[in-house]
C-alpha positions as CSV (number, residue, x, y, z in Angstrom):
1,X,-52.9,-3.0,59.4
2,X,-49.3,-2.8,58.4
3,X,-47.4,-6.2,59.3
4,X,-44.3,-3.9,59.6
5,X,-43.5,-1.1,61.6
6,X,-42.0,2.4,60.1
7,X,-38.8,1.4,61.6
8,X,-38.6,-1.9,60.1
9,X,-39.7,-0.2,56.8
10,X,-37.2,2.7,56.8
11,X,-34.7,-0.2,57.7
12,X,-35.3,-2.3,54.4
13,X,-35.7,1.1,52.2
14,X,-32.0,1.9,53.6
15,X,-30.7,-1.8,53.2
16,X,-32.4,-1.4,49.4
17,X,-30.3,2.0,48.7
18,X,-27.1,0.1,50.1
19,X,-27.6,-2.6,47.7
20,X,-28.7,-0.6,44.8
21,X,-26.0,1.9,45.3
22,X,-23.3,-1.1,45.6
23,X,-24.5,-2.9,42.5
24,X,-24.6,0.7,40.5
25,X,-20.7,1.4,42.3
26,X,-20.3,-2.0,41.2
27,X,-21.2,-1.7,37.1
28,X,-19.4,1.7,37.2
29,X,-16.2,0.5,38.8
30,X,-16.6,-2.4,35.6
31,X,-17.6,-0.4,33.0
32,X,-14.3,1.9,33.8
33,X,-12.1,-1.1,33.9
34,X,-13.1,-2.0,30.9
35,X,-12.7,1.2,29.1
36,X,-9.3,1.0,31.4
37,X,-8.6,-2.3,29.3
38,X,-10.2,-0.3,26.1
39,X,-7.8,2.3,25.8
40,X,-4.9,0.4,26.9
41,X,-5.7,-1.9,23.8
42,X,-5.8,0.9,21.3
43,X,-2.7,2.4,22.4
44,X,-1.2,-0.2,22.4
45,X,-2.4,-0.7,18.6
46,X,-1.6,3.2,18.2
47,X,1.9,2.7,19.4
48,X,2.3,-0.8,16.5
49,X,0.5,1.5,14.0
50,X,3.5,4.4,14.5
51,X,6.2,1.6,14.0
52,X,4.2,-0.2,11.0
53,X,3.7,3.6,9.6
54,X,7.3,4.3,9.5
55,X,8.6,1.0,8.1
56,X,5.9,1.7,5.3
57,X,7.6,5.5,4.7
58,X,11.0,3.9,4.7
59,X,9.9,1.2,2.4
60,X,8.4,3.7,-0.1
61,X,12.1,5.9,0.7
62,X,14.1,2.9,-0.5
63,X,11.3,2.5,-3.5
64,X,10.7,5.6,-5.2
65,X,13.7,6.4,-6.6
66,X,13.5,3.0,-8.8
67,X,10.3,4.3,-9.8
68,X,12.0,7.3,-10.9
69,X,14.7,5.6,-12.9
70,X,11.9,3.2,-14.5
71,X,9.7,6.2,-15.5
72,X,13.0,8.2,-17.1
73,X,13.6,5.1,-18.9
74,X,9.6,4.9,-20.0
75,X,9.7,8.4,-21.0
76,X,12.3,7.3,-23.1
77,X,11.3,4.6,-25.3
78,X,8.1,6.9,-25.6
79,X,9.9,9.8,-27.1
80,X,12.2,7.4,-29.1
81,X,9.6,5.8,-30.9
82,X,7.2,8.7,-31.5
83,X,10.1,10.3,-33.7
84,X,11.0,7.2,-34.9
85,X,14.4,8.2,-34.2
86,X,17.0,6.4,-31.4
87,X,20.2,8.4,-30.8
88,X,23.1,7.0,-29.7
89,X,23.3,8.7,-26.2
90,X,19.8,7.7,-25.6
91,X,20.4,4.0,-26.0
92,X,20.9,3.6,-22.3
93,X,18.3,5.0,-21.3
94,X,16.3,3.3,-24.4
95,X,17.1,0.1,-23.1
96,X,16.1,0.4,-19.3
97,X,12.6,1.7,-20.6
98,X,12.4,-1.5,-22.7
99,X,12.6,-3.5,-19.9
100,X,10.4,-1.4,-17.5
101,X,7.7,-1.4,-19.8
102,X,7.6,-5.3,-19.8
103,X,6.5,-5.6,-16.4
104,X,4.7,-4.1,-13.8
105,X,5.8,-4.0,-10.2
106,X,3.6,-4.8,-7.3
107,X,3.6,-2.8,-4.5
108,X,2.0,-3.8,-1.0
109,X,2.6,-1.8,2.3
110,X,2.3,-3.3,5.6
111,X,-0.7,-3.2,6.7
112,X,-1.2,-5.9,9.4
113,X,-2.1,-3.6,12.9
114,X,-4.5,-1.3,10.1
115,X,-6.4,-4.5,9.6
116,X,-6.3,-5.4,13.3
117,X,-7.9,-2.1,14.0
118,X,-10.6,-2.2,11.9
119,X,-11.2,-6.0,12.2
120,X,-11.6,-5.9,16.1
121,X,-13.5,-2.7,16.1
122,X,-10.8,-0.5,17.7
123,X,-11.1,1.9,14.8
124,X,-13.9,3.1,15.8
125,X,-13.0,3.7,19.1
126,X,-10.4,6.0,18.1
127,X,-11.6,9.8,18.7
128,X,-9.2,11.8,16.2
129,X,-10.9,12.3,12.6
130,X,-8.3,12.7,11.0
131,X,-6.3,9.7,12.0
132,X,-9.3,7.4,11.7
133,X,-10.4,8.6,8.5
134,X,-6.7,8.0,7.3
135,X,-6.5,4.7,8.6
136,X,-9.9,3.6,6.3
137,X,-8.4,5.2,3.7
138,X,-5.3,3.0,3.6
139,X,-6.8,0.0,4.2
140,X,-9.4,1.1,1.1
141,X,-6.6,2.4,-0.6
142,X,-4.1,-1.3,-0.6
143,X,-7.5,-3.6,-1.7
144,X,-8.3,-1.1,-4.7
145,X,-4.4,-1.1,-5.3
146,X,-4.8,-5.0,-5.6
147,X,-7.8,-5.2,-7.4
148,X,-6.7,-3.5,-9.9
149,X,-3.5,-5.0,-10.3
150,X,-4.6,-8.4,-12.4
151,X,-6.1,-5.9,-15.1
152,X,-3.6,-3.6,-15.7
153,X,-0.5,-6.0,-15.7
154,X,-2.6,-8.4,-18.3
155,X,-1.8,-4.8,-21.0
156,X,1.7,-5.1,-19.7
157,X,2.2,-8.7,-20.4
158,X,0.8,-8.6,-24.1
159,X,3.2,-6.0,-25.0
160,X,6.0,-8.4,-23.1
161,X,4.5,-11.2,-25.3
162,X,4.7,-9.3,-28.3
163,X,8.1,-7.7,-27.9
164,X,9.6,-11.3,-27.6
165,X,9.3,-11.3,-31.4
166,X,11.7,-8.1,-31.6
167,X,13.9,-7.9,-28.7
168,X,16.5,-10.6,-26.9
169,X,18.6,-10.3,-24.1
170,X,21.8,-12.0,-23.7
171,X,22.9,-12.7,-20.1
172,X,26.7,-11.8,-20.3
173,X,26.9,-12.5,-16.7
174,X,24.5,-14.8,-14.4
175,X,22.3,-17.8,-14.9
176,X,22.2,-19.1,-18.6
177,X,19.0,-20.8,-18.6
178,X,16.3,-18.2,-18.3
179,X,13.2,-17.4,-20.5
180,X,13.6,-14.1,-22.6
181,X,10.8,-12.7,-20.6
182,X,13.0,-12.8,-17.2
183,X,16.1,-12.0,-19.4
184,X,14.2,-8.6,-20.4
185,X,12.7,-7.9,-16.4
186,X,15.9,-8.5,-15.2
187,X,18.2,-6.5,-17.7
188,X,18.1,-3.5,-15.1
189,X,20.1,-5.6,-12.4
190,X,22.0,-7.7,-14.5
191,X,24.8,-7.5,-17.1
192,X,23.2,-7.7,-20.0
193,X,23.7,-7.4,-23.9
194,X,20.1,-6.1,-25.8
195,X,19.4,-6.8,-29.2
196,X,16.9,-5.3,-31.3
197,X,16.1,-3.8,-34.4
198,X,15.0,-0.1,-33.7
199,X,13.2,0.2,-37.0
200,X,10.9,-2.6,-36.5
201,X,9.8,-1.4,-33.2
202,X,9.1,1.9,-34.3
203,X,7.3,1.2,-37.7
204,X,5.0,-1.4,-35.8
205,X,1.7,0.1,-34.9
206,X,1.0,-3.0,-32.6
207,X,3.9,-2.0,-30.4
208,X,3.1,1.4,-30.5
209,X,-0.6,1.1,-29.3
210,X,0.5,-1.9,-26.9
211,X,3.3,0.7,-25.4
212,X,1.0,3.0,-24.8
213,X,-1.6,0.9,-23.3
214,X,1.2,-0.6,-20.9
215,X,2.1,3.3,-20.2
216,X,-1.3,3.6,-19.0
217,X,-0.6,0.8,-16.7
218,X,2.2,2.2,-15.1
219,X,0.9,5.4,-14.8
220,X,-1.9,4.0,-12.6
221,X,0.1,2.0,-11.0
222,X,2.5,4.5,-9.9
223,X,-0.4,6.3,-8.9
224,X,-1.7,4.4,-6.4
225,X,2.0,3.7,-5.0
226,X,1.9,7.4,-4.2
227,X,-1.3,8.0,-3.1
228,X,-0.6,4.4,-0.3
229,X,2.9,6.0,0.8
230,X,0.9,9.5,0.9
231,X,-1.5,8.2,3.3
232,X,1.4,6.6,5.4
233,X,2.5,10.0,5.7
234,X,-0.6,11.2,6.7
235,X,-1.0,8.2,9.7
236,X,2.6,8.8,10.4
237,X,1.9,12.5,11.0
238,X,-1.0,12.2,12.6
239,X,0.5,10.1,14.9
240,X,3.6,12.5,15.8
241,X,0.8,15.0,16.8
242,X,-1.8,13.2,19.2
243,X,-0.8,12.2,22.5
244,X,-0.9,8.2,23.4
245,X,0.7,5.5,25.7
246,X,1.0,2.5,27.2
């Protein structure tokens, strides 16, 4: 025999679907505000990443076209000493490449809110491909960049080494205490009076092979400077196309 009656029993069974129904309402009602929060914390990281994306494109504006006067100046020396043969007109140009060559310029975007994304998972929360995949490549892209870097500047600074032996810069305006090696990486901003002996430089086979190793170095270099400010373009654009706010 039954200790409760039907009516007692369909009473309980109907309290139990109140509570379970309130305690499903309940982890529904939580589970959207927290997506609520969710999506309100990557748009809020979209909208930083659209701000860091265009400081990146107007930082690789304001730097390209130095990488464009270093390369014509490169392209130079190389010319110049595969003919064995410097002409007066080209002398300028002669002397930039000398000091480009020397050194090799680092190059680091901003990358703080692509490091926040992927750090505090919100990468992954972020439904467009393309954007996403973009953002992992940038991030992929800079720590190759600066792995590199120790490698192919230690070709650059043997050939800066070496060329201390045939090349001085006198300072004919600035500070007067400075090693030749900042002399030389400096002789593109500064006044600046080169002296060399063109015949040396092109009969030594050391320089030569050390150039063109140090050419290697910028190439590469270069080349992942393009391919980071490509990729800013590509979050940049991205970004211009997909709907997100605050």
């Amino acid at each position: 025999m039954s200790i409760f009656s039907k009516q007692q029993l369909s009473i309980f069974a109907g309290e139990l679907v109140v509570v379970v129904m309130g305690i499903l309402i309940a982890f529904q009602v939580e589970e959207w505000r927290e997506k609520r929060q969710a999506d309100r914390a990557l748009n809020a990281a979209l909208a930083r990443l659209h701000e860091e994306a265009k400081s990146n494109l107007a930082y690789c504006a304001n730097w390209m076209p130095r990488r464009q006067d270093v390369g014509s100046g490169v392209e130079q020396v190389y010319l110049s000493l595969s003919r064995s043969e410097l002409r007066a007109e080209e002398i300028p140009q002669f002397e930039k490449g000398l000091a480009a060559v020397s050194m090799l310029p680092t190059f680091n975007l901003q990358l703080t809110v692509v490091d926040e994304m992927i750090s505090t998972g919100l990468l992954k929360d972020l439904e467009d491909d393309e954007l996403r995949q973009a953002v992992a490549d940038i991030h992929q892209a800079q720590r190759t960049a600066d792995a590199s870097y120790t490698t192919r500047r230690e070709s650059v600074r043997e050939l800066a080494e070496v060329l201390r032996d045939y090349i001085d810069v006198e300072l004919l305006e600035g500070p007067t205490i400075m090693s030749r090696e900042r002399k030389l990486t400096n002789s593109l901003e500064l006044e600046t009076r080169v002296v060399y002996d063109f015949d040396e430089l092109a009969a030594s086979r050391r320089i030569r092979n050390l150039f063109f190793e140090a050419l290697d170095s910028h190439a590469d270099q270069f080349g992942s400077i393009e391919s980071l400010c490509a990729l800013a373009g590509r979050i940049d654009g991205r970004l211009d196309m997909i709907n997100y706010s605050n």
